[in-house]
N, C-alpha and C positions, 0 to 999 in steps of 0.2 A: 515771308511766309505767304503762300497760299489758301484759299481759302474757299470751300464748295459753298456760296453764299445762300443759294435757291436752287432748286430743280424739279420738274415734274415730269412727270410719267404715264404714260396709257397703252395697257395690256387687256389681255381677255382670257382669263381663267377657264372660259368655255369655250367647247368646240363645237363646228357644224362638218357634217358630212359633203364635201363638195363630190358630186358625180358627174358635171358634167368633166372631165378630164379622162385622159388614159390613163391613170393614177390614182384611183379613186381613194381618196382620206380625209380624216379629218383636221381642219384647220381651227388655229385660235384668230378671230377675227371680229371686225366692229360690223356689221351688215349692214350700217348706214355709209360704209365708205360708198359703196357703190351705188347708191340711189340715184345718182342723175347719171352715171356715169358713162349713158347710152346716148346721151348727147352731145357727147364729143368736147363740151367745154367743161368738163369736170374732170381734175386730174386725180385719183385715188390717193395717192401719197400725200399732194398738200391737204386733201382732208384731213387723215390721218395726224396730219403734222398739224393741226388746227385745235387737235384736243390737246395739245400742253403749249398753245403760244396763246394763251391765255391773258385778258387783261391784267391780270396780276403781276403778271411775269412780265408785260410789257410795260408796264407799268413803275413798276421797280426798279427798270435800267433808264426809263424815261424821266424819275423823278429825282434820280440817284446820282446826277454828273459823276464823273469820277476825276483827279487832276491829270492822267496822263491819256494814254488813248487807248480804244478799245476794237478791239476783232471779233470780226464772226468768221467760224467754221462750219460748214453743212457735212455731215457725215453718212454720205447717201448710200454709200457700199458700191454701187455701180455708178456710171453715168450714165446706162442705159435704163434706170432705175423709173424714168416715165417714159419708156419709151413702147414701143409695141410691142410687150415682151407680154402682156395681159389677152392681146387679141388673139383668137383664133377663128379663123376664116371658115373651118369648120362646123363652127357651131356659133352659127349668128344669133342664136336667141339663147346661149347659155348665160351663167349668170357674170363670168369673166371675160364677157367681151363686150369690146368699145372698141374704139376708132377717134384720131383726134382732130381737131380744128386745125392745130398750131405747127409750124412746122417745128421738128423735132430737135435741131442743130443747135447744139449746147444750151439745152431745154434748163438742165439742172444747174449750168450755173447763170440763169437768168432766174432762176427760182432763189436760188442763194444772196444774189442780189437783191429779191422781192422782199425774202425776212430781216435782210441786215438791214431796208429801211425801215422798214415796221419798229426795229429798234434805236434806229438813227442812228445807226452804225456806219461811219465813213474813213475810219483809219485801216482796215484789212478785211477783205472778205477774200473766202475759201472755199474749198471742198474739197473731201477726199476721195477716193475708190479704193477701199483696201479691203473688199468682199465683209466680209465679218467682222472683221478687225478693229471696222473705220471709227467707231465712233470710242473706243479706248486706244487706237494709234492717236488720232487727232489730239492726245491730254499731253503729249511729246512735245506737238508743234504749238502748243498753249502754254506748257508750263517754258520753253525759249520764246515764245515773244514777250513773256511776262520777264525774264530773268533776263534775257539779254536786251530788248528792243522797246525797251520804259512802256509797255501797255498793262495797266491797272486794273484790264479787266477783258474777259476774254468769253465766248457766250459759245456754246455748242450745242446745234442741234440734229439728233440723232435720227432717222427714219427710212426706211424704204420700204415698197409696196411688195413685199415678200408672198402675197394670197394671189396670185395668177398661175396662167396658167401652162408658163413656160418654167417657173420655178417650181411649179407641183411636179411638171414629168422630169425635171431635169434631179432633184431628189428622187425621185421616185424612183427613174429608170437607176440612179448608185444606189437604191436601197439602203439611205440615210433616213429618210422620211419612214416614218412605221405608217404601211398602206392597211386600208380598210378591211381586208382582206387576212391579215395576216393578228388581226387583231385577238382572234379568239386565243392565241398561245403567246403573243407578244403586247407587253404593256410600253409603254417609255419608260425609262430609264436610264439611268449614268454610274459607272464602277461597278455593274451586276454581274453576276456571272448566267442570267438567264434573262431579264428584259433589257430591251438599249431603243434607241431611237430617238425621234422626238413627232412629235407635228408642227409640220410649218407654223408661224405665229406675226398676228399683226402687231404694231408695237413703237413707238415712238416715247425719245427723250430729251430735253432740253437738260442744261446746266447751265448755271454763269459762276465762271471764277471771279476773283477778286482778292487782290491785295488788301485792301481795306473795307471789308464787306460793310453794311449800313443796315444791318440786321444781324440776330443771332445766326453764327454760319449753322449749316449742315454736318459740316467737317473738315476737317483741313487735309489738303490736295498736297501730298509730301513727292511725289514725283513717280514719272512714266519713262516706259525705257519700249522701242521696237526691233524685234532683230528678226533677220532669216534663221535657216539652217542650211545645211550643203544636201541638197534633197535634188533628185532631176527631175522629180515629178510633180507638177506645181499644185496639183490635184491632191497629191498625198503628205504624209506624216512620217517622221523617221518615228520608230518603233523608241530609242530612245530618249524620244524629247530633249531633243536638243535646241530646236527653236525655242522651246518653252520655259526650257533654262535659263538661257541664253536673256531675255528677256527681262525673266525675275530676278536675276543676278544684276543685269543693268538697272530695274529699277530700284534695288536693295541698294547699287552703289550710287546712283542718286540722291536719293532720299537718307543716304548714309546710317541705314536701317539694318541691323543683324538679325540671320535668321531668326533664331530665337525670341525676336519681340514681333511676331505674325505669328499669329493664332489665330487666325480666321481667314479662308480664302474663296470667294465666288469664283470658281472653274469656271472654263467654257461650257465644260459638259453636254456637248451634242449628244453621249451615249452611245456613239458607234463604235465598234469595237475598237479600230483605228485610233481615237482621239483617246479612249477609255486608258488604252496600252502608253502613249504617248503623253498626256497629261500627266497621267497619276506617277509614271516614272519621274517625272522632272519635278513635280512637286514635291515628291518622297525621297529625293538624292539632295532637294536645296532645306528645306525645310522638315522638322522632325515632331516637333510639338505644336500639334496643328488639327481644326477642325475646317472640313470643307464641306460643301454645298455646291447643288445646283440649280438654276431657277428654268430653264428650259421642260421641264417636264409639268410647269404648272404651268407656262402659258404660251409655251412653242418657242421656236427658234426667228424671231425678228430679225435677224441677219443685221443688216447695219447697225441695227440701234440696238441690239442685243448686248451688248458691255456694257454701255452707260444705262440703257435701261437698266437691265439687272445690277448695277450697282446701285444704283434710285432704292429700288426693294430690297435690296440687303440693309441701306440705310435706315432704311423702315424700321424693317424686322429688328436689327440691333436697337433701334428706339423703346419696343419691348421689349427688350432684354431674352430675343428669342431666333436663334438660328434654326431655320425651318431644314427639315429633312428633307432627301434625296428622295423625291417621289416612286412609289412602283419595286423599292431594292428590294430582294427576297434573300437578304443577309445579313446579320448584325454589324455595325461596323461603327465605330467609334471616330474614326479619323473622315473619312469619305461618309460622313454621317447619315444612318437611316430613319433618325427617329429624330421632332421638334428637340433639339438642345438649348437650356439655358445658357444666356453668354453675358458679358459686361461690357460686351464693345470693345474698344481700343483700336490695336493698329490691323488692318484687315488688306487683303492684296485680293485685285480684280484682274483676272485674266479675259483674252479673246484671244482668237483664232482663225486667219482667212485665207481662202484660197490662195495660191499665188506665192508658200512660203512664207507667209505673215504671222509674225505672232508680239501679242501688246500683254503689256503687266504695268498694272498702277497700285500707289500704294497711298489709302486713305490714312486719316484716325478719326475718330469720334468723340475724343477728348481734346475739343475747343476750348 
């Protein structure tokens, strides 16, 4: 068995209006990421990543030997993820530009290297690139070195610098991002038939598995499954969620889980029409007695670390005994739920979704 030992998390429930961009909207974000960040030796993202590697958390893996070995995984979403993707030349005194010191040449996995020591991690280090996806694809390549490759404990951290200002136009210009502008008739939202969107979101998460956690777990980590679909478009979604499927089927047959004992599912829930169409068919063809949620409309879309973040705060909320509703719906709906629902926890399934034909399904419980 598996085991969600520890985790933490850092999101922003609030948003600022960013203007200087061709895209003007609002973003969920920490605005001390970029306090020094005009000096060129300040990198946004390991700030960001600074608020959940916590002495705690480091501390825990430090204090905690475990008897076989242990990996790290960095779940950056790009490897371009500190690269010059924040700067624009245009506007040398806006708030999302910088310029760096260092040269750039597999920056992120010399970062991934930087935290696996902080944890004295010396049997695997990682990273992924699987846009969205990365940091619930990465629970695949975790829950195989635990099951096949004797590693007793496995550490994932989740982040990318999603608030610049090549990612604002790059949503903006596909009209995924709900812009400033469009605000007065559109909310965010997810499964509505009249708001959808979301706003970009800053956002970072760690987790450590463990076979033999040395604390009360979180939950227990029952297995991950990543599939494609036959799609030519690496940008788009097939209409029947078949990647999505595809997915929760594999992690159902891992976890050797029948649909019927999932009652609880964290969507991706970007809100775009696209994903809206594609999600909810695949979830509604595999699964029948089922409540879902989205967490994007309360604190943006965090692109890499958006899966295991949001499954952090679903852990939460189940802690109260409370599945928080789909922000923004202007529809009743029971299943794709609009209003706070009572729940008792159990077995719950965490979807993502990334560019590039990617789609990741894990399946927790909360009954440790």
């Amino acid at each position: 068995m598996i085991y969600l030992s520890k985790y933490k998390t850092a999101a922003s429930r609030e948003t600022t209006v960013i203007e200087d961009n061709h895209f003007v909207q609002r973003v969920h974000w920490f605005s001390d990421t970029y306090d020094r960040v005009k000096t060129g030796m300040v990198y946004p993202p390991h700030v960001l990543a600074s608020k959940v590697l916590t002495p705690d958390i480091l501390d825990y893996v430090k204090n905690n030997p475990v008897k076989g070995k242990t990996g790290f995984i960095l779940a950056a979403g790009s490897q371009g993820w500190a690269g010059i993707r924040a700067k624009n030349d245009n506007q040398e005194k806006g708030m999302l530009y910088y310029s760096y010191k260092v040269p750039l040449i597999t920056l992120t996995n010399i970062y991934a290297g930087r935290v696996a020591s902080m944890f004295g991690v010396e049997d695997f280090v990682s990273t992924d690139a699987s846009a969205c996806a990365s940091s619930i694809k990465v629970l695949m390549e975790a829950q195989n070195l635990m099951h096949n490759f004797g590693f007793d404990r496995v550490i994932i951290l989740g982040v990318e610098d999603a608030v610049n200002n090549s990612t604002l136009e790059f949503f903006g210009h596909a009209k995924a991002s709900l812009l400033f502008k469009d605000e007065e008739t559109m909310k965010p939202s997810a499964f509505d038939s009249v708001h959808s969107g979301f706003h970009v979101g800053q956002g970072a998460a760690v987790a450590i598995l463990e076979k033999e956690p040395a604390c009360e777990p979180a939950a227990k980590f029952l297995g991950a499954y990543t599939s494609a679909e036959n799609c030519t478009n690496p940008l788009g979604q097939r209409p029947d969620g078949q990647g999505y499927r595809k997915a929760i089927e594999g992690a159902m047959d891992v976890a050797k889980i029948k649909p019927e004992e999932i009652k609880i599912v964290k969507t991706h829930g970007t809100g775009t029409p696209v994903n809206n169409q594609a999600e909810k068919t695949a979830i509604t063809t595999v699964l029948k007695d089922f409540k879902a949620t989205s967490y994007k409309q309360h604190i943006g879309h965090t692109l890499a670390a958006s899966g295991l973040l949001e499954t952090g705060l679903l852990i939460d909320d189940l802690t109260k005994g409370i599945l928080p509703g789909i922000k923004n719906r202007t529809e009743e709906d029971q299943q794709f739920i609009s209003e706070d629902t009572p729940v008792e926890g159990g077995t719950f399934l965490s979807l993502a979704a990334g560019m590039g034909n990617i789609y990741s399904a894990a399946l927790f419980s909360t009954e440790v």
